[in-house]
C-alpha positions in Angstrom: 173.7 77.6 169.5 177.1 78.8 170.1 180.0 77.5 167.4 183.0 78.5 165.6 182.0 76.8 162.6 181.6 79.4 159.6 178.1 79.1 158.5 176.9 80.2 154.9 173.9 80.9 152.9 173.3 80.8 149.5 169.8 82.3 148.2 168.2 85.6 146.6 164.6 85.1 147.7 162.0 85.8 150.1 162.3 82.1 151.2 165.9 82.6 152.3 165.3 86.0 154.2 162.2 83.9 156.2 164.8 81.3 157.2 167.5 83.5 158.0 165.5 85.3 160.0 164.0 82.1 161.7 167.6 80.6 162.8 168.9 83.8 163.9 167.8 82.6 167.7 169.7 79.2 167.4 172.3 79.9 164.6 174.5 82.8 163.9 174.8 83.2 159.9 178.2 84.9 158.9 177.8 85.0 155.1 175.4 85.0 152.6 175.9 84.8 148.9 173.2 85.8 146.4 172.2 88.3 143.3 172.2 92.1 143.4 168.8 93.9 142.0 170.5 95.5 139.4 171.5 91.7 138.0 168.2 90.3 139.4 166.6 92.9 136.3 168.3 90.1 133.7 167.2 87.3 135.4 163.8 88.3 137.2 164.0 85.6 139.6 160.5 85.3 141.2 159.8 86.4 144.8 163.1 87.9 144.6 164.7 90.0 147.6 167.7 91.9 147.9 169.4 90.4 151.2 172.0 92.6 150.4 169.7 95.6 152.0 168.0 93.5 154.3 170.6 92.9 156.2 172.9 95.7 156.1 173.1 96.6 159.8 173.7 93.1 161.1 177.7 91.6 161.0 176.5 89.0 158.1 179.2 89.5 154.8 177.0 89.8 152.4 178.6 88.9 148.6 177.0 89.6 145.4 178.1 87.1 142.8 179.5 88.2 138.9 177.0 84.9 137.9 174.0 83.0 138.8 176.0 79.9 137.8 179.0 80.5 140.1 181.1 79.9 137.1 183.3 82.5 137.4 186.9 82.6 138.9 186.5 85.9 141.0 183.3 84.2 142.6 185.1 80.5 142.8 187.9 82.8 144.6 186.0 84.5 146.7 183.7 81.8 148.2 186.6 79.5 148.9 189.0 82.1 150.8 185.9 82.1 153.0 186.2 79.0 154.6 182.7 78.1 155.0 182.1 75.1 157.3 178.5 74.4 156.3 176.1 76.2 153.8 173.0 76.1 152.9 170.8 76.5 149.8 167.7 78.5 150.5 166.0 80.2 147.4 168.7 79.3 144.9 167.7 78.0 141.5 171.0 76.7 139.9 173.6 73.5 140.9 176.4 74.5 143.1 179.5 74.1 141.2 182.0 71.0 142.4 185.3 73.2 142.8 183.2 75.1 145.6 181.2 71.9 147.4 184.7 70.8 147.9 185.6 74.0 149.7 183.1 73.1 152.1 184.0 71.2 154.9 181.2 69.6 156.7 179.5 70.4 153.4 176.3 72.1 151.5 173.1 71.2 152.6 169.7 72.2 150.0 166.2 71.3 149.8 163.6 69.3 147.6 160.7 68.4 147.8 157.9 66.9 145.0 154.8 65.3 145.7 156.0 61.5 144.9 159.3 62.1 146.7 162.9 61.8 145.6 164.0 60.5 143.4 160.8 61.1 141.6 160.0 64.7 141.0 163.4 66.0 140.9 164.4 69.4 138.8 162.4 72.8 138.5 159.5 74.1 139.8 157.9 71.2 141.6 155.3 72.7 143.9 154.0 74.4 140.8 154.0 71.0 139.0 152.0 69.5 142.3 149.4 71.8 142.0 148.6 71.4 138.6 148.6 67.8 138.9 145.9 67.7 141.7 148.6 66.1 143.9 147.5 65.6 148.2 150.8 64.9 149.4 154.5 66.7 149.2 157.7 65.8 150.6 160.3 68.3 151.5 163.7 66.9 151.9 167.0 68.3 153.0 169.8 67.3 151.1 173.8 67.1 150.8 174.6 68.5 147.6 176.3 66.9 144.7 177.2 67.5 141.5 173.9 66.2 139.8 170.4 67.7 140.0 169.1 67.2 143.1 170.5 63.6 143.4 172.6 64.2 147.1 172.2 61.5 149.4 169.3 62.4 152.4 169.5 64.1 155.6 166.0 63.9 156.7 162.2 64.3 155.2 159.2 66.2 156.1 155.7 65.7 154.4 152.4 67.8 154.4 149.1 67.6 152.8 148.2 70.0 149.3 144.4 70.8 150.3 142.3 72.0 147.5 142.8 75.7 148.1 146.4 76.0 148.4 148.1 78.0 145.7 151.8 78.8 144.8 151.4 81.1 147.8 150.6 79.3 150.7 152.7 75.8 149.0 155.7 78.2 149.5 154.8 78.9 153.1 154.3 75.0 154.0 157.9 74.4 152.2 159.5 77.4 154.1 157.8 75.8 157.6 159.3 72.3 156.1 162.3 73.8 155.5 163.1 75.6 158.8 161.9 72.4 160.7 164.5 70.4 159.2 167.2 72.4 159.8 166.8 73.1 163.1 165.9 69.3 164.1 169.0 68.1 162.6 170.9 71.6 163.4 173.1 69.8 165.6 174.4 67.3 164.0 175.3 69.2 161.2 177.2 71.8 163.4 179.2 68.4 165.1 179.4 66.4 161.9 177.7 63.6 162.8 174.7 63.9 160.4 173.4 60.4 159.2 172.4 59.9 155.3 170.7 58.2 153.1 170.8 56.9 149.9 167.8 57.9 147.2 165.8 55.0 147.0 167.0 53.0 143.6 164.8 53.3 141.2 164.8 55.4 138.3 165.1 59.1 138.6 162.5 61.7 137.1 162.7 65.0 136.8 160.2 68.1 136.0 160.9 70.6 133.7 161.1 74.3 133.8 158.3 77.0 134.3 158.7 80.1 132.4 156.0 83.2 132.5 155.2 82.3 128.8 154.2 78.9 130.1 151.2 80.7 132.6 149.3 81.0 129.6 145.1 79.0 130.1 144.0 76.6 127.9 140.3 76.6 127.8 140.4 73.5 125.8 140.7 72.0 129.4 138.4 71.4 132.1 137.2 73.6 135.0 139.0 71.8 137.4 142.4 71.9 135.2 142.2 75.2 134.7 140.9 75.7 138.5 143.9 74.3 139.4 146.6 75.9 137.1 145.7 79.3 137.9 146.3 78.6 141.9 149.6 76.9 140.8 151.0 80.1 139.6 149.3 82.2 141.2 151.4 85.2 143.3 154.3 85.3 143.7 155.0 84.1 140.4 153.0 85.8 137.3 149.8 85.1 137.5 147.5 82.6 134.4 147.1 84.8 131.6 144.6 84.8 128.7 143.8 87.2 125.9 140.7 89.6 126.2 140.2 90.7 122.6 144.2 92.2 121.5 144.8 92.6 126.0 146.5 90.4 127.9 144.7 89.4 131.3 146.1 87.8 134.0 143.9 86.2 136.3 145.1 85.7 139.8 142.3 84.0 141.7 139.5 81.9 140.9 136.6 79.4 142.0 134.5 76.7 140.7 131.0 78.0 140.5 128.0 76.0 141.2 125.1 77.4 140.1 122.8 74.6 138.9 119.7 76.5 137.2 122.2 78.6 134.8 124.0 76.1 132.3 124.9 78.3 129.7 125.1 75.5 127.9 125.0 77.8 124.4 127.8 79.8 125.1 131.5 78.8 124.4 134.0 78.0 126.7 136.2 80.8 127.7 133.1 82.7 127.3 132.0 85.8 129.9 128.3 85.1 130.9 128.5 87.3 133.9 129.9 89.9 135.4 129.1 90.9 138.9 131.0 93.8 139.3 134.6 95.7 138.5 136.5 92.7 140.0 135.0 89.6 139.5 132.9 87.5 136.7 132.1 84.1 135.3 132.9 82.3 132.8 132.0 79.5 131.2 133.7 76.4 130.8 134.2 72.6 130.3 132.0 70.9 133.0 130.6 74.4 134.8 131.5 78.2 135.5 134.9 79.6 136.7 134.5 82.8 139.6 137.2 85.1 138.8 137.6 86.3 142.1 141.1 88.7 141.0 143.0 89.5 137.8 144.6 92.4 135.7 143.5 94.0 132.3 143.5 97.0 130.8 140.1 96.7 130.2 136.9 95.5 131.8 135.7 92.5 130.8 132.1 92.6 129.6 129.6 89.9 129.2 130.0 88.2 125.5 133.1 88.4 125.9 135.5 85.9 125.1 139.1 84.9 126.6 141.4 83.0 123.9 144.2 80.7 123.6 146.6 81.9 121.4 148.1 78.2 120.7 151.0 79.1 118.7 152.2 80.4 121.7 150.7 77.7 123.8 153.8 75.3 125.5 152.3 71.7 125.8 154.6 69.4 128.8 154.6 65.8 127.4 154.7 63.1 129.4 156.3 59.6 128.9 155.3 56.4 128.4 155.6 56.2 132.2 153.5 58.8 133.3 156.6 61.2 134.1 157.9 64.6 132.5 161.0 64.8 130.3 163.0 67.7 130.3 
C-alpha cells in the first residue's frame, strides 16, 4: 500500500523483526526505534534482536534510544522531529511516554492480549501467566495507546485456543500470527484515519504482575500438572524452570506427564529421580504421577536417587485476591 504517511516502529525483539518483515509487502516502514546490544546486556530483554543489524541495507532509519523508558530529552527530541504519522508497538515492554503519543498524529497503535480479555489480564507477561493457569482461550487485541497500562480504547480483537502442548514458544508464534492479522485487516483505515474504537468494557481492571528469571524456579510442593504446565510457560525463549541438583542449578526445558501405571514409586519423594533412561531424559516423581524430562541443562548428570530441591527462601509466591485476580 502506497502512502506518504510516516510509519514507525517501536520494538527490540524477534516479534517485531517477524512483523516487520511480514508488512514489508503491503507497508513501507521508515523508522524503527529500539535498544542497541550493548544496552540490551543491562536489560537482557528476552528474545531480544538487534534490528539495528537486521536491517542495515534496507532505507528504514533505525534509532537507538539513550533509555528503555523514553525518558530522556535527546530521545523525546529526536522521535518528535520525526514526524511519525502512525507507530506501532511490537516487542516493547515499557508505556510510551505522553509528550511523544502526542507527537503522533493518527496515533500509536500496541498489542494485548490475556486469556479473559481486556480489561482483565492487563500488565506483564500474560501468555506466560495463561499457561500456568491452564487457560483454553486468549485474546490478542490491538490497541491506541494511552497513558495508562494497557488501558487505550480498542481497534479490533482476535482469539485462539491454548492446547495442552503449547509452550511460551509456540504462544508467541499464535500472538505474532494475531498480531500481523490485525494490522493488516484494519491497515487501511489506520493509513486514512478512519479507524473505529472501542471503549474497554466497564468493569474493573486487573492486571498481572511481572516475570523475572528468579521467578522460573519449580516448586515440587505442587502437582504434576502445575508443574507440567509452568515449565512450558517459560520454556524457550525465556529461561527455562530451574531446580537445584545437589549445589547445581538445572534448568529444565521440556517435559511430559508420564503414565506408567505398574511403577508408582509411591516410597520415593517428590522431586525424586527414579529413572533415568539415558544422557538426556529421566523421570521423576511427583504429586499425582511421574514428570518425563524430555530437555534441560546441568553441569552434571542426574542420577537415579537423586533429588531436585526448592530452595524456598528464594521461592517468589504470586498472591491472588479475594477476587481470584493478581495484584501487582
Amino acid at each position: 500500500m502506497k502512502t506518504n504517511k510516516k510509519i514507525a516502529v517501536f520494538g527490540c525483539k524477534d516479534t517485531t523483526r517477524f512483523l516487520i518483515d511480514s508488512l514489508k509487502s503491503c507497508l513501507a516502514i521508515d523508522y524503527i526505534i529500539t535498544i542497541s546490544p550493548k544496552k540490551n546486556l543491562k536489560i537482557n530483554i528476552p528474545d531480544y534482536c538487534d534490528l539495528k543489524s537486521h536491517y542495515r541495507k534496507t532505507k528504514i532509519q533505525v534509532y537507538y534510544v539513550n533509555r528503555y523508558d523514553l525518558k530522556n530529552i535527546e530521545d523525546t527530541s529526536h522521535i518528535k522531529k520525526l514526524n511519525i504519522d502512525i507507530a506501532f508497538v511490537i516487542g516493547w515492554q515499557r508505556l510510551i511516554p505522553l509528550e511523544i503519543l502526542h507527537s503522533i498524529s493518527i496515533g500509536c497503535f500496541g498489542m494485548h492480549g490475556s486469556s479473559e480479555n481486556l480489561p482483565k489480564g492487563r500488565g506483564r507477561s500474560p501468555m506466560n501467566w495463561s499457561l500456568i493457569e491452564g487457560r483454553e482461550i486468549f485474546y490478542t487485541n490491538i490497541f491506541k495507546y494511552e497513558a495508562g497500562v494497557d488501558n487505550g480504547d480498542i481497534l479490533d480483537t482476535i482469539k485462539f485456543s491454548i492446547n495442552n502442548k503449547d509452550n511460551a514458544e509456540t504462544m508467541h508464534f499464535k500472538n505474532m500470527l494475531a498480531m500481523k492479522t490485525l494490522i493488516i485487516k484494519n491497515l487501511s483505515d489506520l493509513i486514512s484515519n478512519k479507524i473505529k474504537l472501542s471503549l474497554q468494557k466497564k468493569t474493573k481492571p486487573t492486571y498481572y504482575p511481572k516475570r523475572n528469571p528468579e521467578d522460573s524456579q519449580i516448586d515440587w510442593s505442587n502437582n504434576i500438572t502445575e508443574i507440567e504446565r509452568f515449565i512450558r510457560a517459560v520454556s524457550k525463549p525465556f529461561n527455562g524452570a530451574f531446580s537445584y541438583l545437589k549445589s547445581n542449578l538445572i534448568t529444565i526445558y521440556s517435559a511430559q506427564v508420564f503414565d506408567y501405571l505398574e511403577f508408582k514409586y509411591e516410597d520415593r519423594c517428590n522431586g525424586e529421580i527414579v529413572e533415568v533412561f539415558n544422557l538426556d531424559k529421566f523421570l521423576i516423581k511427583c504429586d499425582g504421577g511421574c514428570l518425563l524430562i524430555n530437555s534441560f541443562e546441568c553441569r552434571v548428570l542426574p542420577k537415579v536417587g537423586d533429588i531436585l530441591k526448592t530452595n524456598y527462601s528464594k521461592l517468589k509466591i504470586f498472591k491472588t485476591n479475594k477476587n481470584g485476580h493478581y495484584d501487582l
